[in-house]
N, C-alpha and C positions, 0 to 999 in steps of 0.2 A: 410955573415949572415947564420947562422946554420939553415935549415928548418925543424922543425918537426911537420907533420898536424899535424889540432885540430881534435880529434877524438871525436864526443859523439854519444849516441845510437840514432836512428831517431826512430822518430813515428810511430804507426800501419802504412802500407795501407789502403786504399777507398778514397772516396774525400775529408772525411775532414783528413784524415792521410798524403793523399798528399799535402793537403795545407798546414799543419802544419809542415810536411817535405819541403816543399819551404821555409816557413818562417823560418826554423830553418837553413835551407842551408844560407840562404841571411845572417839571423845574421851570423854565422859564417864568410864568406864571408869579411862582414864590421869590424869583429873582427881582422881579419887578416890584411885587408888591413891597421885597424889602427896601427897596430905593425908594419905593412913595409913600411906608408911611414913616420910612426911617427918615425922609428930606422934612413930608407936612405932619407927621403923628398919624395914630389911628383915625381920631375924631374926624378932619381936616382932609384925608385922601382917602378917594373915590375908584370904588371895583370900576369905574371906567378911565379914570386914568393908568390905573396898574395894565386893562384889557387893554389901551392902545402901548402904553409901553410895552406889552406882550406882544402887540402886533398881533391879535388877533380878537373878534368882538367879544363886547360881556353878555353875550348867550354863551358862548365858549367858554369863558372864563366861569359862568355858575355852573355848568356842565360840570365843570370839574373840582369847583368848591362853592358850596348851595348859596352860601351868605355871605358875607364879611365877617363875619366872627371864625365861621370855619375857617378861611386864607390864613387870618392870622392867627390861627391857631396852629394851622398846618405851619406857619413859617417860622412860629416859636420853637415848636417839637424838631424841626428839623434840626435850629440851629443847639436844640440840649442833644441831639443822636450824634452831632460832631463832636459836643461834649466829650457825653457817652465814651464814645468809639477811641477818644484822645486818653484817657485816663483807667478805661475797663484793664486793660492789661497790669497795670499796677499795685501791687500787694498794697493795704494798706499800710500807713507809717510815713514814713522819708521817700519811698517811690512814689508815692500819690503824693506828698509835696509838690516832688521834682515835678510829675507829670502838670498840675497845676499851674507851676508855672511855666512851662512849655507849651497849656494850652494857652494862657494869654498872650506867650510869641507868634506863636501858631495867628492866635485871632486880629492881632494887628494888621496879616493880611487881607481881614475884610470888615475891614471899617463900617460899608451900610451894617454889619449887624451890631456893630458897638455901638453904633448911631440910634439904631430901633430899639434897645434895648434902654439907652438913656432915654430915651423921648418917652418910652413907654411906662419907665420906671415909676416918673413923674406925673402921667397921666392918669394911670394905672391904681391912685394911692384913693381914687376915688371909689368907694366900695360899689358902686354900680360900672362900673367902667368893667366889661368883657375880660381883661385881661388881669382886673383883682385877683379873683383867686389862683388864675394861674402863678404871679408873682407871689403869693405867697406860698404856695406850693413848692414854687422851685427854690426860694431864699430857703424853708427848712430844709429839703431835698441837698441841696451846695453843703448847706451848714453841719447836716450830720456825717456826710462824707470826710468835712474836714475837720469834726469833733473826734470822730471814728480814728481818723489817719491821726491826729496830732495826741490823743488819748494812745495810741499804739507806742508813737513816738518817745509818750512820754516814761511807758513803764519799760521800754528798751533805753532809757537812760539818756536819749537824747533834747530833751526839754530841759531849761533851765528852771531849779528848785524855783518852785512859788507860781509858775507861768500854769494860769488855767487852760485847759484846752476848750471850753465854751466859749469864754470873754474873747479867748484868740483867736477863732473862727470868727466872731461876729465882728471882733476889730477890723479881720482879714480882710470878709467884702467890704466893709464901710470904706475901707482905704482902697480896695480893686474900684468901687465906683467911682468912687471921686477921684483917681487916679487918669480913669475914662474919660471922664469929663473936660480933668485941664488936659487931654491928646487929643481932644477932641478938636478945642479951644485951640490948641497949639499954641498952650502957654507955659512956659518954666521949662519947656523942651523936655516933657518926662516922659519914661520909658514907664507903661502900666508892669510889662514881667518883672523888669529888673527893679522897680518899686516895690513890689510883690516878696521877689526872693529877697530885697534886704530887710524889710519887716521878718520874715521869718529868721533869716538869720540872724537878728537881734534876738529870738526868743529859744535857739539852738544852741549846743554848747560850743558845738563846731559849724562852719561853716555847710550850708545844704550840698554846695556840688562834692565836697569834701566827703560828708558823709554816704554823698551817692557812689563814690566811687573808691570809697573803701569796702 
């Protein structure tokens, strides 16, 4: 893997220059780490490869996350706060649908985390592997919110008679993954959202963007 830091200007100094310079290191920092273990996996990439793709050493780099397990820990949580942040606004039902799948448009723009997230998915499945139980934490975590949302959906009349909303949630990620996978692959030329919203609309009586804007 070719290493070339990320370079950007830092902030004035004084205290708040310096804190703004911490926080721009640490992003950095989690940028990097997601391109080296989203390229090699966790196992495979090294807090000194992430530290020169940071551009700066791995005394710095623990400075600011003690271990390897912290990094990728900090770099998961970030990427569930873009979640987070993409779907909080949304009452649950058909608006946390919609929002669902506007965050998988949304994430298309950053492919390293689709990338880290597959690799890790797969690694991950090991029960000693650092990031078990995070995974499974966050698959119930996804799953209630869209048991919640599609359970709302269904008693406001927009589910079709017989469609469980559990079986549908866990249908949902089994096909958002493997969805990832062949965009990954850049095979079958598939769109993960619009794969996304036409499984839902197969289980609505009307179409999703329809019901969102009625």
């Amino acid at each position: 893997m070719a290493i070339t830091p990320i370079v950007q200007e830092e902030p004035a100094a004084g205290p708040r220059g310096a804190y703004r310079k911490s926080a721009a290191t640490r992003e950095r920092i989690l940028d990097a780490a997601l391109e080296v273990f989203g390229a090699q996996g966790y196992d495979v990439g090294s807090l000194r490869e992430v530290a020169a793709l940071a551009g700066i050493s791995q005394a710095g780099l623990l400075h600011h996350f003690p271990n390897k397990v912290a990094l990728l820990s900090a770099v998961l949580e970030r990427r569930d706060d873009r979640a987070s942040e993409q779907t909080a606004a949304a009452s649950p039902g058909i608006e946390t649908l919609g929002a669902l799948v506007d965050y998988a448009r949304i994430s298309a723009l950053k492919p390293g985390e689709i990338e880290l997230f597959a690799v890790l998915s797969a690694e991950a499945t090991r029960p000693e592997h650092p990031a078990n139980s995070y995974m499974r934490r966050r698959y119930e975590w996804v799953t209630s919110i869209a048991v919640e949302s599609l359970t709302t959906a269904r008693d406001q009349g927009h589910l079709k008679p017989g469609t469980d909303p559990t079986t549908m949630a866990s249908q949902l990620f089994a096909l958002w993954d493997g969805l990832q996978i062949q965009w990954l692959l850049k095979v079958n030329n598939v769109s993960v959202a619009d794969g996304i919203e036409h499984f839902i609309d197969l289980h609505l009586v009307k179409p999703l963007r329809e019901l969102l804007q009625s």
